[in-house]
VOKEKOL-443156 format. One record per residue (C-alpha): x, y, z; residue number from 0; residue in three letters. Coordinates in nm, 3 decimals, padded with zeros to 5 digits. Layout:
N
ATOM       xx       yy       zz  pos  code
ATOM        X        Y        Z  NUM   ALA
...
END
This chain:
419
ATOM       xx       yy       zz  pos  code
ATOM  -00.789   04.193  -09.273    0   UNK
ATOM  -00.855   04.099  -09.617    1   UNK
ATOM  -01.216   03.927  -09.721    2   UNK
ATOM  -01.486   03.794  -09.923    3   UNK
ATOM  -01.815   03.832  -09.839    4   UNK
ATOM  -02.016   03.564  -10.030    5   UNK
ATOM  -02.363   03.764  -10.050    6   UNK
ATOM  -02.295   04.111  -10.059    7   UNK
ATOM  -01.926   04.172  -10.162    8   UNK
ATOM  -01.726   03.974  -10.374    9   UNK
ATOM  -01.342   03.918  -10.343   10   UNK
ATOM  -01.059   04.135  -10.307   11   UNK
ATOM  -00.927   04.295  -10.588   12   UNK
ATOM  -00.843   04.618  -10.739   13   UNK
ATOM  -01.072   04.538  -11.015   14   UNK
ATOM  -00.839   04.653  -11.317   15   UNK
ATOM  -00.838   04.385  -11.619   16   UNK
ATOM  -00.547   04.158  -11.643   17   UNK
ATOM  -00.442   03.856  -11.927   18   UNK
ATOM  -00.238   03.639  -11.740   19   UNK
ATOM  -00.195   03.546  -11.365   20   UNK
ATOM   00.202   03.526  -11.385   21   UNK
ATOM   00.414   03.277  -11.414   22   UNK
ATOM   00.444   02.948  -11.165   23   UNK
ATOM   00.740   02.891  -10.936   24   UNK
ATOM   00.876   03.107  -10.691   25   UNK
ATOM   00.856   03.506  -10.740   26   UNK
ATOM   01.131   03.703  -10.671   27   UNK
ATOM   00.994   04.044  -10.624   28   UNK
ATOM   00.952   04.197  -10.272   29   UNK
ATOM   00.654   04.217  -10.092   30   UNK
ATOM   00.528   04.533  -10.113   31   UNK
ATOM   00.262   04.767  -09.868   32   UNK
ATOM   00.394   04.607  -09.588   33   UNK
ATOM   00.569   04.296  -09.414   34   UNK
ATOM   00.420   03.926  -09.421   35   UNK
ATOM   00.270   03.732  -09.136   36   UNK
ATOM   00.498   03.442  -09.213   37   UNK
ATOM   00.313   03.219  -08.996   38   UNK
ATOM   00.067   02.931  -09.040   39   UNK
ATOM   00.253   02.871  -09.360   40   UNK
ATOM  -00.038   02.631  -09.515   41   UNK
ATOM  -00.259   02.955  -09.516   42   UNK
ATOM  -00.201   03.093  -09.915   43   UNK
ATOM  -00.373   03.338  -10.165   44   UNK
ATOM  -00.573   03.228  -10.463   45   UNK
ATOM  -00.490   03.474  -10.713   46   UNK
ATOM  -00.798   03.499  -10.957   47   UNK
ATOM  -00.853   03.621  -11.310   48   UNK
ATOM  -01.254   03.610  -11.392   49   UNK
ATOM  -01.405   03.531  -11.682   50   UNK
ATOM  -01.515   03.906  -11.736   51   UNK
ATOM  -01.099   03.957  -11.656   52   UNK
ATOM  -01.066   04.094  -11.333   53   UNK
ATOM  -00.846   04.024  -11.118   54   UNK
ATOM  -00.939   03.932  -10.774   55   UNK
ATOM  -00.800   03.745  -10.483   56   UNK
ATOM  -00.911   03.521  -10.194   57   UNK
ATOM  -00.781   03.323  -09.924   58   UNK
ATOM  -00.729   02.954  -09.900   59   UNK
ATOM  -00.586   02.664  -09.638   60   UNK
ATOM  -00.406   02.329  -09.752   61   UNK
ATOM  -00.521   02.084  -09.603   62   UNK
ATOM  -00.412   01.781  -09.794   63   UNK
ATOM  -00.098   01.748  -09.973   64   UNK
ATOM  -00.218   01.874  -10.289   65   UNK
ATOM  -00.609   01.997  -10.161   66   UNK
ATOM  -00.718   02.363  -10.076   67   UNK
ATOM  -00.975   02.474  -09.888   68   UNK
ATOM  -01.166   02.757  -09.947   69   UNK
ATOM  -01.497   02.980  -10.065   70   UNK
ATOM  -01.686   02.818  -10.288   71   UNK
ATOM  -01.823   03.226  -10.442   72   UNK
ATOM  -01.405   03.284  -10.480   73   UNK
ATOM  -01.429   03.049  -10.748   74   UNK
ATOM  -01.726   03.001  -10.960   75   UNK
ATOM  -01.655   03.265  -11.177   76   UNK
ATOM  -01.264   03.229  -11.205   77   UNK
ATOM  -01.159   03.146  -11.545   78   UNK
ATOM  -00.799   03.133  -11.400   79   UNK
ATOM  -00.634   03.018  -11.114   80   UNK
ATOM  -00.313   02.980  -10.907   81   UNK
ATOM  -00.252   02.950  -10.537   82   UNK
ATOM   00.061   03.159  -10.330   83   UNK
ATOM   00.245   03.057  -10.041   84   UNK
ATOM   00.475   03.271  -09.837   85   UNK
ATOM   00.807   03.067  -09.791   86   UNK
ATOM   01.139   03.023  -09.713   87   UNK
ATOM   01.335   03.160  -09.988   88   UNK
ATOM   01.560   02.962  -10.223   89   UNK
ATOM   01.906   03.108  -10.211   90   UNK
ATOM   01.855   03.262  -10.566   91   UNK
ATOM   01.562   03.413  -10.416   92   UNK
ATOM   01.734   03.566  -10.135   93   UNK
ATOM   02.025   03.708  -10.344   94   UNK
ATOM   01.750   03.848  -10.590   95   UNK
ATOM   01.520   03.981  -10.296   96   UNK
ATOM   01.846   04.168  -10.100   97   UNK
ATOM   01.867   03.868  -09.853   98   UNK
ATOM   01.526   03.864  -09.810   99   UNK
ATOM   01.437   03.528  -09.601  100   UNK
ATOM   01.071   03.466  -09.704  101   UNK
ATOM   00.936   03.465  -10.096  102   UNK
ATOM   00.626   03.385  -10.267  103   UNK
ATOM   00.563   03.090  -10.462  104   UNK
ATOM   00.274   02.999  -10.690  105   UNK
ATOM   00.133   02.701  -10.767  106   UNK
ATOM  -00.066   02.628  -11.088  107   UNK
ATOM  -00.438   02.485  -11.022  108   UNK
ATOM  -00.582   02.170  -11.175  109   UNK
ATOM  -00.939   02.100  -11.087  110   UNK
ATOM  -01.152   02.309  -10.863  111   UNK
ATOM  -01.467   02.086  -10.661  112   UNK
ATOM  -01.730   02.357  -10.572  113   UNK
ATOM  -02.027   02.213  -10.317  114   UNK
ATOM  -02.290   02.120  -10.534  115   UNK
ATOM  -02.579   02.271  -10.335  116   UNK
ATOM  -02.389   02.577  -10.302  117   UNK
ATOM  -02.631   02.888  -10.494  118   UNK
ATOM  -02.452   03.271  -10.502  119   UNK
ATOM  -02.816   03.424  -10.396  120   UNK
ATOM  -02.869   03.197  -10.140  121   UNK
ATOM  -02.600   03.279  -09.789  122   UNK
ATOM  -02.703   02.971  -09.604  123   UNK
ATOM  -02.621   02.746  -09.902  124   UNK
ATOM  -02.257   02.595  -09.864  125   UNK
ATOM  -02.027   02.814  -09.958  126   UNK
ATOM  -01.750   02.569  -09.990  127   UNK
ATOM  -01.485   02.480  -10.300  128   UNK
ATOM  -01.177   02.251  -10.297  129   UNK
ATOM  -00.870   02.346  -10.576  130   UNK
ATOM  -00.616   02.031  -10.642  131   UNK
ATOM  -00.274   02.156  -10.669  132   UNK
ATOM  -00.110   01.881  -10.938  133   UNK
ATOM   00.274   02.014  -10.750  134   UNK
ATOM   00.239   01.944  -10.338  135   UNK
ATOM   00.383   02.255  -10.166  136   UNK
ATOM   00.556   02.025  -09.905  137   UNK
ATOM   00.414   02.236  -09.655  138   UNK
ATOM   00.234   02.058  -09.342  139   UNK
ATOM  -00.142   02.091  -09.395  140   UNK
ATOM  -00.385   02.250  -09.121  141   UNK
ATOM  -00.631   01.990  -08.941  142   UNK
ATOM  -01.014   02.016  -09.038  143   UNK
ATOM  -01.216   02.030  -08.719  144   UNK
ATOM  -01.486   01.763  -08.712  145   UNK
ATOM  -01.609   01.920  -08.368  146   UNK
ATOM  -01.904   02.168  -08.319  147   UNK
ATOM  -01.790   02.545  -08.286  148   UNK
ATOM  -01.892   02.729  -07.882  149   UNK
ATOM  -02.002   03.027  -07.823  150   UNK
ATOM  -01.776   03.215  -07.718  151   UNK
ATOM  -01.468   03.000  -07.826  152   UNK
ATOM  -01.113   03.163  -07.912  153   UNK
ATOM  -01.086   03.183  -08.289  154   UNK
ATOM  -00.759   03.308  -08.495  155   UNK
ATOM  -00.859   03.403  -08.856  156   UNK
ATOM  -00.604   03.472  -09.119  157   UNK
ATOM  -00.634   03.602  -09.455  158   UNK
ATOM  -00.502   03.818  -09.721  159   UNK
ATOM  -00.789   04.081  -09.697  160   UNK
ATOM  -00.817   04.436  -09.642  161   UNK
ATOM  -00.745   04.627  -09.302  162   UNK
ATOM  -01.087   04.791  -09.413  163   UNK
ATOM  -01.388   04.818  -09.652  164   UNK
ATOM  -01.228   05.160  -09.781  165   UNK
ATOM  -00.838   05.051  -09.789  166   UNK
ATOM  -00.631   04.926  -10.060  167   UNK
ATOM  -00.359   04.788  -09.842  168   UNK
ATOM  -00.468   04.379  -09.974  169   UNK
ATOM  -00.230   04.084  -10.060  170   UNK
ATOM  -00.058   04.068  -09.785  171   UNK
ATOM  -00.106   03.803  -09.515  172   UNK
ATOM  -00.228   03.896  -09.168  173   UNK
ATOM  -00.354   03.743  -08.869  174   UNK
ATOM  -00.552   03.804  -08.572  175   UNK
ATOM  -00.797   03.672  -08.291  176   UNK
ATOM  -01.133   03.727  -08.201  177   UNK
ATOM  -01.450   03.464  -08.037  178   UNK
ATOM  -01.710   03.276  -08.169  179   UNK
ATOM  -02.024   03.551  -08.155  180   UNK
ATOM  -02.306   03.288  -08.258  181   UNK
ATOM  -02.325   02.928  -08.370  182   UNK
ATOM  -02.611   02.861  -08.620  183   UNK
ATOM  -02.724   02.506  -08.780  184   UNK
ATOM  -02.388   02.545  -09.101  185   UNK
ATOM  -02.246   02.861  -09.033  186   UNK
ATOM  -02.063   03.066  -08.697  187   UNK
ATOM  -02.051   03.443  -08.642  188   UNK
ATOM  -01.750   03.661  -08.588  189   UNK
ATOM  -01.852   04.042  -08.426  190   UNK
ATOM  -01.666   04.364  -08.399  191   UNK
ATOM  -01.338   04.483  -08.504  192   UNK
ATOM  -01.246   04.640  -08.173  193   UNK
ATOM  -01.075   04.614  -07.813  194   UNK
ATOM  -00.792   04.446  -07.965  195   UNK
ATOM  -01.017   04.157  -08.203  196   UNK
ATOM  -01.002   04.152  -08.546  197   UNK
ATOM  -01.252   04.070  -08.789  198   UNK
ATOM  -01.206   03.963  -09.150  199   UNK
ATOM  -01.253   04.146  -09.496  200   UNK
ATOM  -01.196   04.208  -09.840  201   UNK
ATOM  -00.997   03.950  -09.982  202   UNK
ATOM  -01.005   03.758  -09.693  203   UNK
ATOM  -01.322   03.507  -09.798  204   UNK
ATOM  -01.208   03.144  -09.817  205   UNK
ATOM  -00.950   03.196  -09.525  206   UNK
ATOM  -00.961   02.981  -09.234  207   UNK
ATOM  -01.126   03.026  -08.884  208   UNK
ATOM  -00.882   02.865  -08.668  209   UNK
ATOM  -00.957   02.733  -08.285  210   UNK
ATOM  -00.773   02.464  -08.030  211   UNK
ATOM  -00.975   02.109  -08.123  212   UNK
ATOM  -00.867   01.842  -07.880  213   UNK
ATOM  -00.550   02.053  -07.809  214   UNK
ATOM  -00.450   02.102  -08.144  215   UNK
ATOM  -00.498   02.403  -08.397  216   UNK
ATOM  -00.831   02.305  -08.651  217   UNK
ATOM  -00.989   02.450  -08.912  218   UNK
ATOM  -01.299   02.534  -08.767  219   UNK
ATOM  -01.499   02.746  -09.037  220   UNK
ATOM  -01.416   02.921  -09.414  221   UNK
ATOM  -01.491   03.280  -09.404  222   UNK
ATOM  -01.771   03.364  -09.624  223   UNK
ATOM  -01.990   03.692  -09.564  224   UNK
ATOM  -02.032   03.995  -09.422  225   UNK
ATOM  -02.322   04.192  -09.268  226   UNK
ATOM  -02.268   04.570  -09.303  227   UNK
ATOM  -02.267   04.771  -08.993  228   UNK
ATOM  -02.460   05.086  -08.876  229   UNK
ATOM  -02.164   05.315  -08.992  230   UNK
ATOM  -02.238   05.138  -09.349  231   UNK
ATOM  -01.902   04.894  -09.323  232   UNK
ATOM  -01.909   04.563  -09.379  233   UNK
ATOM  -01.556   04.474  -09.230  234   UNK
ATOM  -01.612   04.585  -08.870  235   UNK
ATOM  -01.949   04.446  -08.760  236   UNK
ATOM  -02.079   04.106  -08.848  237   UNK
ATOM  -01.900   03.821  -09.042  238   UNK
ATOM  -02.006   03.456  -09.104  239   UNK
ATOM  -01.813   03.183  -09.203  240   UNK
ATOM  -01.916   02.795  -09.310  241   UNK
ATOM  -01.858   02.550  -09.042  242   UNK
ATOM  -01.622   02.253  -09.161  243   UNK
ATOM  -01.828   01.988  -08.922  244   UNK
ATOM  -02.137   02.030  -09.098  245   UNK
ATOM  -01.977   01.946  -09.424  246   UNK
ATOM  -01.747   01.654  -09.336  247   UNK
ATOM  -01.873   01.394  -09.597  248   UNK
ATOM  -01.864   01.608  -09.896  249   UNK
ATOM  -01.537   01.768  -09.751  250   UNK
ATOM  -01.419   01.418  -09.737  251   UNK
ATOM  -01.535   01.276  -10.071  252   UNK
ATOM  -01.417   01.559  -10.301  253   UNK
ATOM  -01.070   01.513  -10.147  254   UNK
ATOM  -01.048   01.181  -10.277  255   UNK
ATOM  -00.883   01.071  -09.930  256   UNK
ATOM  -00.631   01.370  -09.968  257   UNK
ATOM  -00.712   01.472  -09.609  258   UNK
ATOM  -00.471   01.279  -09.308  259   UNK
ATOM  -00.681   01.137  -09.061  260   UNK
ATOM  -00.593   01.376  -08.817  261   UNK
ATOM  -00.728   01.671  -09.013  262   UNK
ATOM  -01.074   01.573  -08.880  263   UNK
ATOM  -00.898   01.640  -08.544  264   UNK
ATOM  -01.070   01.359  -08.401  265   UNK
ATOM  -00.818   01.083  -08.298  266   UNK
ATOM  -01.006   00.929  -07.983  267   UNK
ATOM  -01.325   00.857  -08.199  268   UNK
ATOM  -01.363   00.445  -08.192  269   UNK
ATOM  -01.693   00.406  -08.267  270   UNK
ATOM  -01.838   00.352  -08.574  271   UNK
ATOM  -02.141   00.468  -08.770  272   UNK
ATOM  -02.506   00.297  -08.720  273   UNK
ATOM  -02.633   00.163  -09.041  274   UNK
ATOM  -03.012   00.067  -09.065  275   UNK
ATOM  -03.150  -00.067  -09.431  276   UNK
ATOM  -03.513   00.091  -09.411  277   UNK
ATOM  -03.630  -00.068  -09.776  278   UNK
ATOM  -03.628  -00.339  -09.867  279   UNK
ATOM  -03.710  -00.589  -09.630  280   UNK
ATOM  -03.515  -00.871  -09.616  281   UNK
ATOM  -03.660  -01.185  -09.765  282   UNK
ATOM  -03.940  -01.006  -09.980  283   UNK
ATOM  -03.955  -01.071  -10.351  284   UNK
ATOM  -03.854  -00.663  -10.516  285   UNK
ATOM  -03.896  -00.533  -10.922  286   UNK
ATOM  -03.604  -00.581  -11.151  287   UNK
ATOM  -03.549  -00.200  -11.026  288   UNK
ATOM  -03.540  -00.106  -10.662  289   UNK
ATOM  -03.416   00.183  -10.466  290   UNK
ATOM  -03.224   00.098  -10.171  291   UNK
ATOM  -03.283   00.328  -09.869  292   UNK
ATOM  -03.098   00.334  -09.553  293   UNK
ATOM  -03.054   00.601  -09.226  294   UNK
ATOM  -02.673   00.629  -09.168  295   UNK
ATOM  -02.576   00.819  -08.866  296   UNK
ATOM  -02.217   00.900  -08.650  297   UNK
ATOM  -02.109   01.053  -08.351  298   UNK
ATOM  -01.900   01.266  -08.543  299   UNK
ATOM  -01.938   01.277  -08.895  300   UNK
ATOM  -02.031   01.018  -09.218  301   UNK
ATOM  -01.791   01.028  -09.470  302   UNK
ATOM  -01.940   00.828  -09.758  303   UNK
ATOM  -02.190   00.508  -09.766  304   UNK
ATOM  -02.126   00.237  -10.060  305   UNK
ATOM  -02.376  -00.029  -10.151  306   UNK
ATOM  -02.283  -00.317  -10.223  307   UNK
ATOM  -02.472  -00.549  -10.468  308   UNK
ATOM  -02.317  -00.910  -10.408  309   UNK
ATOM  -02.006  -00.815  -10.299  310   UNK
ATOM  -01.955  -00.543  -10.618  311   UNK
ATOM  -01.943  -00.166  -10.591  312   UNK
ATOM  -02.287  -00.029  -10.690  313   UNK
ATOM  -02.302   00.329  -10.579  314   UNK
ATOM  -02.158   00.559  -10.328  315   UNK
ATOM  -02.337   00.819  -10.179  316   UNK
ATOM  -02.185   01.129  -09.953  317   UNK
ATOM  -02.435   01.266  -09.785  318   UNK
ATOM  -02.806   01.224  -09.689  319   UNK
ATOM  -03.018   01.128  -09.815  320   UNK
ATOM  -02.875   00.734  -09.845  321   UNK
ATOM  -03.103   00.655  -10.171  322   UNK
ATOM  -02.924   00.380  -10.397  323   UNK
ATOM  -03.153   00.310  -10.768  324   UNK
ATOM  -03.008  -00.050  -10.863  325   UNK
ATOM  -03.126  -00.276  -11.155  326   UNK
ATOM  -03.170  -00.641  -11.028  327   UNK
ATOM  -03.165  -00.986  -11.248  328   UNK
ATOM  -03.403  -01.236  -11.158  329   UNK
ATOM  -03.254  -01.455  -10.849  330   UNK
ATOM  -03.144  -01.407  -10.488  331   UNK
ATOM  -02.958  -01.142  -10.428  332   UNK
ATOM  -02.768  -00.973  -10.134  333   UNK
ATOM  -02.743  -00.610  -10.085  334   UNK
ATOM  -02.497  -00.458  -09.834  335   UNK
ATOM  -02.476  -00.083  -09.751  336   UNK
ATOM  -02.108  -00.005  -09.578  337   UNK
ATOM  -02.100   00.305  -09.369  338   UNK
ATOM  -01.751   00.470  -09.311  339   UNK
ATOM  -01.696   00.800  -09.092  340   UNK
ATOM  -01.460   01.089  -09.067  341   UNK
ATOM  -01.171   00.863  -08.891  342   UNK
ATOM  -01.236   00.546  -09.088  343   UNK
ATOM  -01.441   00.320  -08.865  344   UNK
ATOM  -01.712   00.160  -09.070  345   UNK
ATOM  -02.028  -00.044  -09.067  346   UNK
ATOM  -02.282  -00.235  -09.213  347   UNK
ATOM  -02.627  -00.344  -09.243  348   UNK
ATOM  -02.771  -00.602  -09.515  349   UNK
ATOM  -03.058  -00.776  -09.650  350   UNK
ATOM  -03.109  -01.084  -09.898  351   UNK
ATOM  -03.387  -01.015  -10.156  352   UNK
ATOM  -03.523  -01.195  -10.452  353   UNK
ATOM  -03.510  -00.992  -10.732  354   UNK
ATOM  -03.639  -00.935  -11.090  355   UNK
ATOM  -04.010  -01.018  -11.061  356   UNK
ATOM  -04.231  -00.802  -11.330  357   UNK
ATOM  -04.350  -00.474  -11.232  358   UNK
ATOM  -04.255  -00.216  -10.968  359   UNK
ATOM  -04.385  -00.041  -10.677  360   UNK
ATOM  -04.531   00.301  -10.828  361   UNK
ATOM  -04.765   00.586  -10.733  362   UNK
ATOM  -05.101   00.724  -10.918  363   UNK
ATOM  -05.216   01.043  -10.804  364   UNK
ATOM  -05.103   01.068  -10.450  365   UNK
ATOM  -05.254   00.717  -10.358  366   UNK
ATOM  -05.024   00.414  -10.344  367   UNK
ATOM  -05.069   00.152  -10.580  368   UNK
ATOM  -04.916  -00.160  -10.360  369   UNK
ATOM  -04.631  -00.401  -10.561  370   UNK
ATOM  -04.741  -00.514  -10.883  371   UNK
ATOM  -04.576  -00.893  -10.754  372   UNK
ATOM  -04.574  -01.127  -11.037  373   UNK
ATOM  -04.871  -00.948  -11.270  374   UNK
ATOM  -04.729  -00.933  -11.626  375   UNK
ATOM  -04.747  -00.592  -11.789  376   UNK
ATOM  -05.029  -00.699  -11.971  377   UNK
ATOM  -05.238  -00.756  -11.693  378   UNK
ATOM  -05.183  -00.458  -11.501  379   UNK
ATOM  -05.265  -00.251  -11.829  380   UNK
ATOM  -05.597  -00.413  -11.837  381   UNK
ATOM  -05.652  -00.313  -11.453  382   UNK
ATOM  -05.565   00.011  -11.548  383   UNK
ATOM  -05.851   00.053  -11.812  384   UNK
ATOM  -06.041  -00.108  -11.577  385   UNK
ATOM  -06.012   00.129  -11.309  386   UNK
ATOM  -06.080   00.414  -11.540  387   UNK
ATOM  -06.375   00.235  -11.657  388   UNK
ATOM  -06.494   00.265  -11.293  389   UNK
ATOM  -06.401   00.608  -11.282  390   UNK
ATOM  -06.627   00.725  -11.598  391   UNK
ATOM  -06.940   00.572  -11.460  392   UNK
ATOM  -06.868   00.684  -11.115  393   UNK
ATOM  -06.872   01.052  -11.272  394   UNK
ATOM  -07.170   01.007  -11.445  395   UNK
ATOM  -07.378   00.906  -11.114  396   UNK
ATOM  -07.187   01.191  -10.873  397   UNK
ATOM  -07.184   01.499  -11.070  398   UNK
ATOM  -07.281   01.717  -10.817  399   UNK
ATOM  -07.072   01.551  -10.468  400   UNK
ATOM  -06.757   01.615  -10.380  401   UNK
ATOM  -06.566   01.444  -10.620  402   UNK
ATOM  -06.210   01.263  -10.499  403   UNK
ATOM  -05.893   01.365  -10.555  404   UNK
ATOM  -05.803   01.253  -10.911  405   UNK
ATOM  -05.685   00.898  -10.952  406   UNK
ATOM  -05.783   00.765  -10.617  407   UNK
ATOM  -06.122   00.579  -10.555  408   UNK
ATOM  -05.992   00.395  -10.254  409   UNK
ATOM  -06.169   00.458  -09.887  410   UNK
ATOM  -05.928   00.699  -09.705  411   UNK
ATOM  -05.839   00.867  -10.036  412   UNK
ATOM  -05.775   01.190  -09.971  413   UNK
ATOM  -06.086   01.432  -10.083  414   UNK
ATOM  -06.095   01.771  -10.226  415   UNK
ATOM  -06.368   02.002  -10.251  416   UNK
ATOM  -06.398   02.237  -10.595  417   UNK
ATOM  -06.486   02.623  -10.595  418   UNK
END
């Protein structure tokens, strides 16, 4: 099978320069090398031109009405786009085709989300992109998995990769079934391309691992990378792919709610997430600017958390940590932090501050310098000098001591000792 291993190969592709990717609709020229796998239908092809003008190719699930799934190192470096599905032919495409029942059809790309944390040099990183398709294929999306991955679980993976490293035989969709080999912290493993299992490959990066959640078929992982085998191979040993659980909120948020509630694959999950508002505290007087912080956890998965600054929108945030920088007018005000998880169930936590009083909590050196309260600006200036007033003539009368760390003069400042 085809594939794209994130870091050490890069996608499918017979590496020849092209200009344009072809035109959008349905294409009426046979499939060559080969017959389709005409099944799981919401499985497609990114077809890539780079920005050096290569063309390339990947694999890639819908799972939304208009959203794609896929490899986050398919796309980076594309400078165009489209996305193929294998599908029923049109009857113009059938007559055209010699009565052929299934036909290609492309769909232009709009907008392409890659994972912000996700770094090409990095394998561990997430390796995960969404493309919006502005035209919905109609096609019934696959389920996203919000479950864990087991060792040893069934897997199907299909792609439009390579039947191996030193084959030419990509671009056409294939399928087959192997076990999860290893589950690690964000990524699974897939092992061996023997014994009737399948592994994936060239062109096959992006594609979906597929596995029974809750009794229905789930996107489990996005295949991602290779590890080359003893006979030098990277498509028969050692794969890894992203796991879709680890990733739910950002999944989730870069939809933009294109994702049906039961492609988390959770529809039994009734409880909701705990919210806890760790600073402030309620009923304590805060700067005119204040970060909210607050420890969000779910059973499952946390799909976004929105603050809330008397009853008005001010900041979302997707994933941990749940930091929220607000500017505050002087007054009471309440501040509300709504948790909301992969299914929808939501929760809250809140506090009641009073806001806008001069100065701000701060740092000098490593030693905290408490609330500055009600002190005007002028008056902690002038404690300032003070303090390195103090420090000068403390200098003077300890050259040769230990001297503290810079800044602090407090007991229990931390100490360091020169060469």
């Amino acid at each position: 099978m085809p594939t794209l291993a994130g870091a050490l190969l890069a996608c499918g592709g017979d590496g020849t320069a092209m200009t344009e990717l072809g035109e959008v609709g349905e294409l009426v020229q046979p499939i060559t090398n080969g017959s389709a796998y005409v099944g799981h239908p919401a499985v497609g092809r990114l077809a890539i031109q780079t920005r050096g003008g290569l063309r390339e190719q990947c694999t890639g699930t819908l799972v939304g009405a208009h959203t794609v799934l896929t490899a986050a190192h398919c796309v980076v470096d594309a400078a165009q786009l489209a996305f193929e599905l294998t599908l029923p032919a049109t009857a113009a495409a059938r007559a055209s085709q010699g009565g052929a029942a299934e036909a290609v059809r492309r769909y232009a790309v709009e907008a392409v989300k890659v994972h912000p944390e996700y770094r090409a040099d990095q394998p561990n990183s997430p390796d995960l992109a969404l493309v919006w398709l502005p035209q919905a294929p109609g096609v019934a999306p696959l389920m996203v998995g919000a479950q864990a991955p087991t060792l040893g679980q069934p897997i199907t993976l299909v792609g439009y990769g390579q039947t191996g490293s030193a084959t030419a035989d990509g671009g056409i969709k294939r399928m087959t079934t192997n076990a999860v080999a290893a589950v690690e912290p964000t990524l699974l493993a897939v092992v061996g391309a023997a014994a009737g299992r399948g592994n994936f490959c060239l062109g096959d990066s992006g594609g979906p691992v597929l596995a029974a959640v809750q009794g229905q078929e789930a996107v489990i992982g996005v295949n991602s990378f290779l590890v080359k085998g003893a006979d030098g191979s990277p498509c028969t040993d050692d794969g890894r792919a992203v796991r879709v659980d680890s990733y739910l909120g950002w999944i989730s948020a870069a939809a933009g709610g294109d994702l049906a509630l039961l492609a988390y694959g959770v529809t039994g999950d009734a409880l909701p997430p705990e919210v806890t508002i760790l600073t402030p505290a309620t009923g304590v007087a805060v700067g005119s600017r204040v970060i909210v912080r607050a420890r969000v956890r779910d059973n499952v998965a946390v799909r976004d958390a929105v603050l809330l600054l008397d009853g008005q929108p001010a900041g979302r945030v997707v994933q941990a940590p749940y930091d929220f920088p607000v500017q505050l007018t002087p007054g009471a005000h309440t501040l509300v932090i709504v948790a909301q998880d992969a299914v929808g169930n939501r929760a809250q936590a809140s506090v009641a501050v009073e806001g806008g009083a001069t100065g701000e909590q701060g740092e000098v050196a490593g030693c905290a310098v408490g609330a500055a309260g009600a002190a005007s600006p002028r008056a902690f200036s002038l404690g300032v000098l003070a303090l390195l007033a103090l420090l000068r003539r403390r200098r003077r009368s300890t050259r040769r001591r230990d001297r503290p760390a810079h800044g602090c003069q407090e007991t229990g400042c931390p100490r360091v000792r020169r060469a």
